[in-house]
C-alpha positions in Angstrom: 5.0 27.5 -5.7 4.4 24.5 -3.5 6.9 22.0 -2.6 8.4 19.2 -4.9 9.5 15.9 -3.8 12.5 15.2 -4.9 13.4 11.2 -4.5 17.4 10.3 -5.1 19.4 7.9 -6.9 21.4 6.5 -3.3 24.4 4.6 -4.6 28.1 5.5 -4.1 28.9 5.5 -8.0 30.0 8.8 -9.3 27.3 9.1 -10.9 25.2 9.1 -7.8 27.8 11.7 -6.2 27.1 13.9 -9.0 23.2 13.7 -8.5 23.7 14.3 -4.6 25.7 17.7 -4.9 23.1 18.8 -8.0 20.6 18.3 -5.3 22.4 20.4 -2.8 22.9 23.0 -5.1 19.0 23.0 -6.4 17.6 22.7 -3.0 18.9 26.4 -2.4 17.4 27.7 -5.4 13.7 25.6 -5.5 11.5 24.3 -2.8 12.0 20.7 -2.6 12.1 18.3 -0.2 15.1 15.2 -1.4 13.9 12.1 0.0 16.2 8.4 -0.1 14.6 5.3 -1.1 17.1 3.4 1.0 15.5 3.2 4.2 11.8 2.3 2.7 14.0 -0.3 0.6 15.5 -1.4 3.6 11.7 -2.0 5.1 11.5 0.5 7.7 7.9 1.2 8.5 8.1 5.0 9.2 9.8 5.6 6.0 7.3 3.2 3.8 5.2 5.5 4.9 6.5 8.6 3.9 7.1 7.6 0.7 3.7 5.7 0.1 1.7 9.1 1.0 3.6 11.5 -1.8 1.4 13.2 -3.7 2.2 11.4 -7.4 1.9 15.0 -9.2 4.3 16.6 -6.9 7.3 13.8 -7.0 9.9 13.5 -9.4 13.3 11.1 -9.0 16.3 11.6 -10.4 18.8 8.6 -11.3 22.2 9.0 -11.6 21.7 6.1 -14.1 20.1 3.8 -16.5 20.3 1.4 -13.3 17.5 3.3 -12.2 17.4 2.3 -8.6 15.1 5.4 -7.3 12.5 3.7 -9.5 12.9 0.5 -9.0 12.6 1.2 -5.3 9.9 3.8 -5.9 7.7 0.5 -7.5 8.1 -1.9 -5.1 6.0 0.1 -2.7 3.5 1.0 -5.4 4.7 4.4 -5.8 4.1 6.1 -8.8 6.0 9.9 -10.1 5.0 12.2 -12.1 8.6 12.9 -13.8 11.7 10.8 -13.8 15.3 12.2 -14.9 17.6 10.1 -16.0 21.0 11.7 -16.1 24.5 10.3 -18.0 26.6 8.1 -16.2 29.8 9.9 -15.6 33.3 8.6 -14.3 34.3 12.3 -12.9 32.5 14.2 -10.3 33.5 17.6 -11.5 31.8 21.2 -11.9 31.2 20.3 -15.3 28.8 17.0 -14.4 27.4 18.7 -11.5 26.4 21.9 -13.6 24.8 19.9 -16.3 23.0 17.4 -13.6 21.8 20.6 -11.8 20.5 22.5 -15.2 18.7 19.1 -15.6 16.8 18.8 -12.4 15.7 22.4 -12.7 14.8 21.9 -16.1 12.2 19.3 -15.1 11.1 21.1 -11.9 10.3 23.9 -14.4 8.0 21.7 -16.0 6.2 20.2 -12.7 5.5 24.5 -12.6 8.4 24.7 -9.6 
């Protein structure tokens, strides 16, 4: 298996919460490497960088919402994925969310061949 980049809804709703500790938890089970888009959104050059050279077929991002800011950001700098999840926006950070977010994420890294 080779590494998946993993690029983050970064806002401070719950929903975004949720997607962070999913992360957490999936980043013990797969090989993935969970990547911000705040700081190339912010316009710093080493970060631009990084996120301009991902290999398309190996980078998914997961949004917390239908806001979709991961994507957004992700299009500004030209940067295209090969998966996007979308998850339900939630007003609860609980077990509950986070197992469903997490079963999501591994779903789709299952079909990138993670």
């Amino acid at each position: 298996m080779s590494q998946i980049n993993v690029v983050m809804c970064s806002g401070f709703s719950p929903s975004s919460r949720m997607v962070r500790k999913a992360l957490r938890r999936v980043s013990e089970k797969a090989d993935i490497k969970v990547i911000s888009v705040c700081p190339p959104d912010a316009g710093l050059t080493k970060y631009v960088e990084e996120i301009t050279s991902l290999d398309p077929s190996r980078t998914m991002v997961v949004e917390g919402c239908d806001g979709c800011c991961g994507s957004m950001g992700l299009m500004l700098h030209g940067v295209s994925v090969a998966k996007t999840v979308i998850m339900e926006k939630v007003s609860n950070v609980d077990d509950k969310a986070i197992d469903k977010a997490e079963q999501a994420i591994l779903a789709a890294l299952r079909e990138m061949g993670q």
